[in-house]
N, C-alpha and C positions, 0 to 999 in steps of 0.2 A: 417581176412578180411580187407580186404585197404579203405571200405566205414567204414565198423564200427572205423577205426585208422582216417580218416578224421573226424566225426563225436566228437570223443575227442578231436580233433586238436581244433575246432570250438567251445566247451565251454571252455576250456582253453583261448582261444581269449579272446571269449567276456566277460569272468570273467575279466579276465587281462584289458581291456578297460573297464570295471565298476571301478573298484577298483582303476588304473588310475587318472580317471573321480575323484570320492569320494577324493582321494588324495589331488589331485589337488586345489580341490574345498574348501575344509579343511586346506589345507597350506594358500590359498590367504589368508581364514577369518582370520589365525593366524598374518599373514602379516599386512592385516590392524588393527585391533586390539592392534596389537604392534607398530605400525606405525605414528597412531592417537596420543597417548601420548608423542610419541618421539619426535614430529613433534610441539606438544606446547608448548613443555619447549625446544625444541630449540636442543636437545641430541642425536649427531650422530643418525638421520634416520635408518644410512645404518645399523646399527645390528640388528633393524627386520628381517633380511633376512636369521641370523643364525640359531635363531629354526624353522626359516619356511623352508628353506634347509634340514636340520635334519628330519626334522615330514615329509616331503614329500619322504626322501629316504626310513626310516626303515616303512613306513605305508607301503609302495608301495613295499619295495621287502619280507616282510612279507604275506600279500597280496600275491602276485605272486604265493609266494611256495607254499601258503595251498591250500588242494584237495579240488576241488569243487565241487566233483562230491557229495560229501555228503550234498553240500548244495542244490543242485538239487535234490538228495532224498527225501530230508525235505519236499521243496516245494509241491514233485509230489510221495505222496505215494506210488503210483502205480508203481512207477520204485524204490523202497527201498529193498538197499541191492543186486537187480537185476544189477545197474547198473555198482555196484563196482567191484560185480563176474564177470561178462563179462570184466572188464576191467583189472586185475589180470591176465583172461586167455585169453589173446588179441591173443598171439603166440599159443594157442591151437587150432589145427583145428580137430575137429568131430560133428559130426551130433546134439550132444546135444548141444556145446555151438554156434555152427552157428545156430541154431534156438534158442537158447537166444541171440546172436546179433541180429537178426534179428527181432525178438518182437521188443527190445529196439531204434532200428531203426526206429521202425512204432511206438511208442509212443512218442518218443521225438519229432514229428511234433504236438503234444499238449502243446509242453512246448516253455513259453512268455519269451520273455529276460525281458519284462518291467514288469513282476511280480518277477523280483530282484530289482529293484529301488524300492526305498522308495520312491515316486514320492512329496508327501508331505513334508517331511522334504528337499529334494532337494531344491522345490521352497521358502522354508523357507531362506536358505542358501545363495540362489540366491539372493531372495529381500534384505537382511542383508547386502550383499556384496556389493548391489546397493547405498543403504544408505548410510555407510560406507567412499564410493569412494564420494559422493556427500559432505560429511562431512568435506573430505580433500580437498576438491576441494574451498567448500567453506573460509575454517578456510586459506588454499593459500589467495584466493584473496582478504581477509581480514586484512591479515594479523595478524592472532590471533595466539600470540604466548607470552611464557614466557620466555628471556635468562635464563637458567638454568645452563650455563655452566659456565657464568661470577658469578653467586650468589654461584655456586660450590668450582668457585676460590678464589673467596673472602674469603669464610668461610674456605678456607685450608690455603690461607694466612694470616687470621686472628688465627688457631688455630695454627700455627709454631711461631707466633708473641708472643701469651700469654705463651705458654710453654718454652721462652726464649730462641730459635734459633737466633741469628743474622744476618742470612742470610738474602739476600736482599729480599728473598719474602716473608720472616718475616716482616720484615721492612715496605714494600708497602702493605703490609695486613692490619697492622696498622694505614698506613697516610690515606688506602682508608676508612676503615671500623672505624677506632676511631675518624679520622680526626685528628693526631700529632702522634709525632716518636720521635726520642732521639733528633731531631732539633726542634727547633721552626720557622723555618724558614719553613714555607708552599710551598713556591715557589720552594724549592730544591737550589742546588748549582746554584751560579752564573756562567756564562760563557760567552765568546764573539763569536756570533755568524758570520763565516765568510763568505762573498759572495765577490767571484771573490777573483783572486790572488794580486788586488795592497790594500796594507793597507791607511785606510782613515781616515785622525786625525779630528776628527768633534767638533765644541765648540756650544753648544747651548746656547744663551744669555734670561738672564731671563727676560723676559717683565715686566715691573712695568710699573702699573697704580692711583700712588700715586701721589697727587696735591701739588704740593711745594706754599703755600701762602707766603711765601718770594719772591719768582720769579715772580711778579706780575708789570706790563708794563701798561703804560698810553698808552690808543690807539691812534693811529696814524691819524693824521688831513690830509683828499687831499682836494684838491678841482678838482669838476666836473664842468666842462666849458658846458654851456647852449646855444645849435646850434638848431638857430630856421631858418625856410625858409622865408626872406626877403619877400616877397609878394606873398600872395596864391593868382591864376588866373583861369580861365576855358577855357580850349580851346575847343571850338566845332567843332565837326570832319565835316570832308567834305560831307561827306554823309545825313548828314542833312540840309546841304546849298544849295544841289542839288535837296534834296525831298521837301524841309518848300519852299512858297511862299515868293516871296522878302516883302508882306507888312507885313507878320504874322512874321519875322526874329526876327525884333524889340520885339516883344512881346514876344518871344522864351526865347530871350537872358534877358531882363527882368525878366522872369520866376524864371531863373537858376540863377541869379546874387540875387534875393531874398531868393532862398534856402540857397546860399553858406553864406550869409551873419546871414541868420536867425541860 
């Protein structure tokens, strides 16, 4: 029957988009999880996404392949063992097993997709995953991290150092991590650093600030010439010649002749 072949078509589905789903959901937390640590010591991110790649393909086509109609049995006693025979003898057509598809037909409208969810632990998963993402979001704009990859190099340059490699990242493992190498010269080799193509001979003269008391001078006599203005006078402006009355002028000018003098 083509109803009862569509009706397996449809748990098949939605097994496969549960499992999917679970998958899915399952790889992120492995994502962050592994992600979280990578991410504060500093150590390549991106290989969280190995075993979470991995755990999501073999869950999910493991998943895929197995029959579910057995786990539909589990749930719905009523259809055990019923639902596998009918599905066995899909290609058989007589009157017994068209009326066992067709029972199975009319009970599978009692059965929930959302009595396969764990609805409980889903939202467990979900919140964790929420967290999670907040954690890295926060630890970013904090910037809370540990270089873990320079403290990594150190200690491989510092173990080819002690086990008497002389190679040069022997060497810098040493000057970093001991602080000295076979030189004592901290600063490394000299060199002349060059900028631009014309060479430039430069003499820097060393400044001394030492006092020669031999070198000592009698100071030097001028004479300053003393320019005084020959007779201080007050001239009064016209505009008070115009406004003072000619008998108060006298007394004006008296005024100002006793200021200048006092």
């Amino acid at each position: 029957m083509k109803k009862f072949n569509k009706v397996l078509k449809e748990i098949n589905f939605t097994f496969s988009n549960i499992i999917l789903f679970n998958g899915f959901l399952n790889a992120f937390l492995i994502f962050l999880v592994l992600y979280i640590p990578l991410s504060l010591f500093n150590f390549y991110q991106i290989y969280s996404l190995v075993p979470t790649i991995l755990y999501f393909i073999i869950f999910s086509y493991k998943g895929i392949r197995k029959k579910h109609l057995r786990d539909v049995e589990k749930k719905y006693h009523l259809l055990n063992e019923r639902l596998r025979t009918a599905a066995d003898n899909i290609k058989i057509q007589n009157p017994v097993v068209d009326e066992l598809k067709s029972d199975i037909m009319r009970d599978m409208k009692h059965v929930e997709v959302t009595s396969f969810f764990n609805q409980k632990k889903m939202s467990y998963k979900i919140l964790l995953s929420i967290i999670l993402c907040f954690l890295i979001v926060f630890s970013a704009q904090f910037d809370i991290s540990f270089n873990f990859k320079n403290i990594a190099d150190n200690a491989v340059d510092f173990i080819y150092g002690i086990g008497g490699n002389n190679t040069d990242g022997g060497k810098q493992g040493l000057e970093r991590i001991a602080g000295s190498g076979e030189s004592e010269n901290v600063f490394g080799d000299a060199y002349i650093a060059q900028m631009g193509d014309e060479t430039l001979d430069m003499f820097i003269k060393q400044a001394g600030y030492e006092i020669n008391l031999d070198d000592v001078k009698e100071p030097e006599r001028r004479e300053f010439e003393e320019i005084f203005p020959d007779e201080v006078f007050i001239a009064t402006a016209d505009v008070y010649e115009e406004k003072i009355q000619e008998e108060q002028q006298e007394l004006v000018k008296t005024y100002f002749l006793k200021l200048a003098k006092g």
